[in-house]
mmCIF file of the C-alpha atoms, coordinates in Angstrom:
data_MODEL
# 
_entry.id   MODEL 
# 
loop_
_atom_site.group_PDB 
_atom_site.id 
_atom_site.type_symbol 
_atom_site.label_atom_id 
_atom_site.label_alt_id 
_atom_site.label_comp_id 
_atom_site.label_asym_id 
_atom_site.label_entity_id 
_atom_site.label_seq_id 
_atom_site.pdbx_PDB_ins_code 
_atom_site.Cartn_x 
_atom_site.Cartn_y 
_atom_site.Cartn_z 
_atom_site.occupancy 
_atom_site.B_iso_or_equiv 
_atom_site.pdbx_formal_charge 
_atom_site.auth_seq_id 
_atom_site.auth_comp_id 
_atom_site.auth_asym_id 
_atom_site.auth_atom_id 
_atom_site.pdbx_PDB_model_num 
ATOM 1  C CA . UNK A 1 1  ? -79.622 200.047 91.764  1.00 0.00 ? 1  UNK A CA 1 
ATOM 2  C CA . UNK A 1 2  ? -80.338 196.984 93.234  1.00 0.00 ? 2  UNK A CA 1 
ATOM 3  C CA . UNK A 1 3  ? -83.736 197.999 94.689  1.00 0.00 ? 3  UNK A CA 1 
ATOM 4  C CA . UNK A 1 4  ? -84.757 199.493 91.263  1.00 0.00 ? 4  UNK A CA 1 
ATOM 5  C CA . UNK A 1 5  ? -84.272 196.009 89.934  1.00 0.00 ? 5  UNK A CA 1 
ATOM 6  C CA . UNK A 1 6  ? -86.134 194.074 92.544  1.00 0.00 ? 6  UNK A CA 1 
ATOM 7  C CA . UNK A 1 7  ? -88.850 196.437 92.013  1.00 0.00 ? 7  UNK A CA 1 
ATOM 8  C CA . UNK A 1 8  ? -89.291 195.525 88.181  1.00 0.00 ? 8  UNK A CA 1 
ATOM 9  C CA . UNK A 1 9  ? -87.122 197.958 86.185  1.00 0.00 ? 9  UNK A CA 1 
ATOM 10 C CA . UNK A 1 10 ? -84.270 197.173 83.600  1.00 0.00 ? 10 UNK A CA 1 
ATOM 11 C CA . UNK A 1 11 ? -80.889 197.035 83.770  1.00 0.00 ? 11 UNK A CA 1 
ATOM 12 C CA . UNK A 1 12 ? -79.738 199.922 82.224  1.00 0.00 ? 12 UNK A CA 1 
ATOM 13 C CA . UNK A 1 13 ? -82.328 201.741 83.755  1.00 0.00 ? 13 UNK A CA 1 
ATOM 14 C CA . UNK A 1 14 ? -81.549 200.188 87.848  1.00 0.00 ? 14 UNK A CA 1 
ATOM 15 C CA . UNK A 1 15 ? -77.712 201.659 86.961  1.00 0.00 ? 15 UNK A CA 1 
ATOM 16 C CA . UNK A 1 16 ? -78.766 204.853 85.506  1.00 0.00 ? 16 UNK A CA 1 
ATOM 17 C CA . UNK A 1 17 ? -80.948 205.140 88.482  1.00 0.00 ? 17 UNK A CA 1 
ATOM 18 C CA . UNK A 1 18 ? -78.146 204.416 91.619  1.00 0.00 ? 18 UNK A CA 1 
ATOM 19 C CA . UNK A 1 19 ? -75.651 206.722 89.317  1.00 0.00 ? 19 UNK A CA 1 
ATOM 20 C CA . UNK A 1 20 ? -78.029 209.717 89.505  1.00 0.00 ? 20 UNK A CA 1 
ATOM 21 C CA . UNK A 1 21 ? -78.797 208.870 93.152  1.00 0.00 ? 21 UNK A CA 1 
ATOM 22 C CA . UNK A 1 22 ? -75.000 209.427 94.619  1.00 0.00 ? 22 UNK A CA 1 
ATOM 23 C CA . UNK A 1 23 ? -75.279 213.024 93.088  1.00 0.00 ? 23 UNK A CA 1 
ATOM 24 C CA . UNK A 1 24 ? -76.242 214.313 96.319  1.00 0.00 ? 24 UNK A CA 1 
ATOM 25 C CA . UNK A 1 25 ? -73.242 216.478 96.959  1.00 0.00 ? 25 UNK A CA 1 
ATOM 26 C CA . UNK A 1 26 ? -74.448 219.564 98.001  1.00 0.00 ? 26 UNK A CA 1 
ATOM 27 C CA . UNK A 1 27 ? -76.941 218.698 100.390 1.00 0.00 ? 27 UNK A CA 1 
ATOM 28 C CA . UNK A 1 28 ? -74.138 216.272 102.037 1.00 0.00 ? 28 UNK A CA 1 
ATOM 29 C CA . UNK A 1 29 ? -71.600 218.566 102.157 1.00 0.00 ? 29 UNK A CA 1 
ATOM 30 C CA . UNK A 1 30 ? -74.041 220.891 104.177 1.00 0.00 ? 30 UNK A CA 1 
ATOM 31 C CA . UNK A 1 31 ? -75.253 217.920 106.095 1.00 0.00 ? 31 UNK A CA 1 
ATOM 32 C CA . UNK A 1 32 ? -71.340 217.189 106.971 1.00 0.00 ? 32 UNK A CA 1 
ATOM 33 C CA . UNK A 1 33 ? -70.701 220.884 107.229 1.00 0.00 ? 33 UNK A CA 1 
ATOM 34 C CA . UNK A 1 34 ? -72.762 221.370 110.039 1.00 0.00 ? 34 UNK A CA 1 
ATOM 35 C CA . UNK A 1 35 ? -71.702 217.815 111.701 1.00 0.00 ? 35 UNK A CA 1 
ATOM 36 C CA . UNK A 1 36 ? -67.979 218.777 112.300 1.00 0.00 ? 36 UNK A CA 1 
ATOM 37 C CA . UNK A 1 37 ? -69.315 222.652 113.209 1.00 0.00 ? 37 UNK A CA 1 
ATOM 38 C CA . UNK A 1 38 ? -71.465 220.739 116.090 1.00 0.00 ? 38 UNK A CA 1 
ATOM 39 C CA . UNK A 1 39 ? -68.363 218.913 117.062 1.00 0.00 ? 39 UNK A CA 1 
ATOM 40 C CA . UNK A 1 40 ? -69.965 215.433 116.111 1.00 0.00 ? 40 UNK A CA 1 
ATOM 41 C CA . UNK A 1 41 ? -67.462 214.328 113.125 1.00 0.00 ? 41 UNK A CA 1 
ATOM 42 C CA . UNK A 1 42 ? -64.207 214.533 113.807 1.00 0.00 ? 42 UNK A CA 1 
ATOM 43 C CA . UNK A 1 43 ? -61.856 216.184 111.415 1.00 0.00 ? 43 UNK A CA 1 
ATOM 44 C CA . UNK A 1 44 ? -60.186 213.036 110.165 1.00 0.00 ? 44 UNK A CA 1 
ATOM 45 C CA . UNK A 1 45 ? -63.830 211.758 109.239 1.00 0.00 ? 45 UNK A CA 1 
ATOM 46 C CA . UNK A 1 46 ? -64.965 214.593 108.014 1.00 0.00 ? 46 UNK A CA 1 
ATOM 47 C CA . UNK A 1 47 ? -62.163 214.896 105.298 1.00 0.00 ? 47 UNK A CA 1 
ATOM 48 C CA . UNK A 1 48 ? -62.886 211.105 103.971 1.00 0.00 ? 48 UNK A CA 1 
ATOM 49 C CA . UNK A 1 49 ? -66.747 211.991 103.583 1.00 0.00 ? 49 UNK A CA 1 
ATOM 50 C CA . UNK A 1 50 ? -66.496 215.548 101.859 1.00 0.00 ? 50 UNK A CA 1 
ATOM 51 C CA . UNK A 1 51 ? -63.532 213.431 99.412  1.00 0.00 ? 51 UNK A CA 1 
ATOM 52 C CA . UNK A 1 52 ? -66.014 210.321 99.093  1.00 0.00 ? 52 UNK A CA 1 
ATOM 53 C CA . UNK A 1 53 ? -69.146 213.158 98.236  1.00 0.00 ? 53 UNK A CA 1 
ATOM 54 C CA . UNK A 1 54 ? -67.039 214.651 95.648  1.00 0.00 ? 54 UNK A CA 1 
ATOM 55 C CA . UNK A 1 55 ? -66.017 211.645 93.968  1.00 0.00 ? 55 UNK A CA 1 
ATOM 56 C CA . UNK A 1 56 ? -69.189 209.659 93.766  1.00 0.00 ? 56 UNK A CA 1 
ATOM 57 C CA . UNK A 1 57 ? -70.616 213.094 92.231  1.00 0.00 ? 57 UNK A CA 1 
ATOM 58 C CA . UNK A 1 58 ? -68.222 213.735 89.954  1.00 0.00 ? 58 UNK A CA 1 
ATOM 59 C CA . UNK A 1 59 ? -68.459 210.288 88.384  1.00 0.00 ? 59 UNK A CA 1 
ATOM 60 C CA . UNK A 1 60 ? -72.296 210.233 87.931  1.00 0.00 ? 60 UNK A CA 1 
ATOM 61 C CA . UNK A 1 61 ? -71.387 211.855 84.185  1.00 0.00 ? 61 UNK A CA 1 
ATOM 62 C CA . UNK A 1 62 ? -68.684 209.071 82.697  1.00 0.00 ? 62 UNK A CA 1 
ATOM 63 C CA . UNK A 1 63 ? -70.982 206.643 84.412  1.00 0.00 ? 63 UNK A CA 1 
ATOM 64 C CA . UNK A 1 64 ? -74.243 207.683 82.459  1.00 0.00 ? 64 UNK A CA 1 
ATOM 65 C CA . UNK A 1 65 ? -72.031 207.606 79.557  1.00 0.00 ? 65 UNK A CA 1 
ATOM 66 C CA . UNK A 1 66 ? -70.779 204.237 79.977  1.00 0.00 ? 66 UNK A CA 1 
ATOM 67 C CA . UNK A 1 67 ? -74.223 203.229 80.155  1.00 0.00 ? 67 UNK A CA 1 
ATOM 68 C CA . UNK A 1 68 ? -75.121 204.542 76.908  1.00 0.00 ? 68 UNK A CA 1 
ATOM 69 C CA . UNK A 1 69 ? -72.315 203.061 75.292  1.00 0.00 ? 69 UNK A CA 1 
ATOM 70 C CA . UNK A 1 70 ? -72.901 199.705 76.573  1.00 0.00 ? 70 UNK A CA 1 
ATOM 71 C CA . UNK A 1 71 ? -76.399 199.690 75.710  1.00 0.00 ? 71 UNK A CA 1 
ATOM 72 C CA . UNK A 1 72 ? -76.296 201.364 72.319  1.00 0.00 ? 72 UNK A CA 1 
ATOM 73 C CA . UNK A 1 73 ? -73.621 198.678 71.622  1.00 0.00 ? 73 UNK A CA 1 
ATOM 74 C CA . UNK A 1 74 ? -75.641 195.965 72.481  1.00 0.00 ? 74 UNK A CA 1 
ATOM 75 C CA . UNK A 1 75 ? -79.075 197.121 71.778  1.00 0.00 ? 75 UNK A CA 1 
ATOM 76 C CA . UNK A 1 76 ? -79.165 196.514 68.216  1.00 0.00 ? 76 UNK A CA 1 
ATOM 77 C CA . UNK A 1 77 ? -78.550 192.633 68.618  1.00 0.00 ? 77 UNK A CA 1 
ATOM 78 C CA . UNK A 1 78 ? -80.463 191.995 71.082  1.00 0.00 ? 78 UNK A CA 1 
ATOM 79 C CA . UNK A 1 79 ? -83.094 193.842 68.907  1.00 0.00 ? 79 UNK A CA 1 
ATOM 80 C CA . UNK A 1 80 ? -82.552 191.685 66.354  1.00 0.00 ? 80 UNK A CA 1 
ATOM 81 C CA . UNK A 1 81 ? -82.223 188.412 68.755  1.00 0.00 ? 81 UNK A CA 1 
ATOM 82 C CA . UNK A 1 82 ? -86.111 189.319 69.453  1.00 0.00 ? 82 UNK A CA 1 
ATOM 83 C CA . UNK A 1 83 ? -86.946 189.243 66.273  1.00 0.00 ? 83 UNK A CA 1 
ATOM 84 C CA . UNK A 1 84 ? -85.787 186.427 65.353  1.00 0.00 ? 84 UNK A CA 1 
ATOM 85 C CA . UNK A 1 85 ? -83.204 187.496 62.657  1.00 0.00 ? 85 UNK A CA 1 
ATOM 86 C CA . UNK A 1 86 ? -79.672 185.630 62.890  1.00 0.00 ? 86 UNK A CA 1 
# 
């Protein structure tokens, strides 16, 4: 999110961008998968990372959703702020 923003882009648009970026479940559950079959994670590690992969991707949805609501809240005053209306 925060490299989105440095780079130029909204708000809303930085969040909505990290939130879709942690669904990468599948391909780390693979990744992890073959870690602990090669003996490199052990299995108390291995556990954390497959719960920590299925939590961030599970709550990419109610995040995206807060989003909306937050900005479809505030968009119409700010809307109006910008043009000049009280």
């Amino acid at each position: 999110m925060l490299a989105s923003r440095f780079m130029g882009m909204n708000w809303k648009d930085s969040f909505s961008l990290g939130a879709l970026m942690n669904t990468r479940g599948l391909v780390e559950l693979v990744a992890l998968n073959i870690g602990y079959d090669l003996g490199i994670l052990p299995p108390k590690i291995f556990a954390v990372m497959v719960l920590m992969s299925l939590v961030t991707t599970f709550l990419t949805g109610p995040l995206l959703n807060l989003t909306e609501r937050i900005t479809f809240r505030a968009g119409p005053v700010i809307h109006a702020r910008r043009l000049g209306n009280p």
